[in-house]
N, C-alpha and C positions, 0 to 999 in steps of 0.2 A: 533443469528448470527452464521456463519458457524463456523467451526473448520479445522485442517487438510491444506491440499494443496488449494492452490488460484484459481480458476477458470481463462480461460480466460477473462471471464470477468471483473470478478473483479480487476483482475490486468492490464488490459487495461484502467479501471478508476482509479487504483491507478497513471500508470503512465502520464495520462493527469492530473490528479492531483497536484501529483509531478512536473509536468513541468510549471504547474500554480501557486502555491500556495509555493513552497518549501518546507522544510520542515516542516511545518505547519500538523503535525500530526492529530488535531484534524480536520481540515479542511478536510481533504483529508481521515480521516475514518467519516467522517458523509457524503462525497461525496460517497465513494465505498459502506455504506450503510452497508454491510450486517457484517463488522468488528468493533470489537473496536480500540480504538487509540494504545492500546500496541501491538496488532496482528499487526497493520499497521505500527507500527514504527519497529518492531520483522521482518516484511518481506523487510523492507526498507535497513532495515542493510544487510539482506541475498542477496537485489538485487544489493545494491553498491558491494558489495563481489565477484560478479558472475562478473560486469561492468568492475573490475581492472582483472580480470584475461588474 
């Protein structure tokens, strides 16, 4: 699995993901594939952060 910064990619299936499934972490790292569920819950947190600003 990657490390580092999210690809576009990847985080474009994080957030159809997200928008399907909720927070359903594990869901939503066996869809974007190339992350584990803590990477994905770790980036989750950093994109609500970015969302309230």
């Amino acid at each position: 699995e990657h490390t580092g910064r999210w690809t576009k990619a990847e985080h474009d299936l994080f957030v159809k993901a997200l928008n399907l499934y909720g927070r359903e972490w594990r869901t939503i790292a066996a869809m974007v594939g190339t992350r584990t569920v803590v990477q994905t819950r770790t980036h989750a947190q950093k994109y609500f952060q970015k969302l309230q600003r």
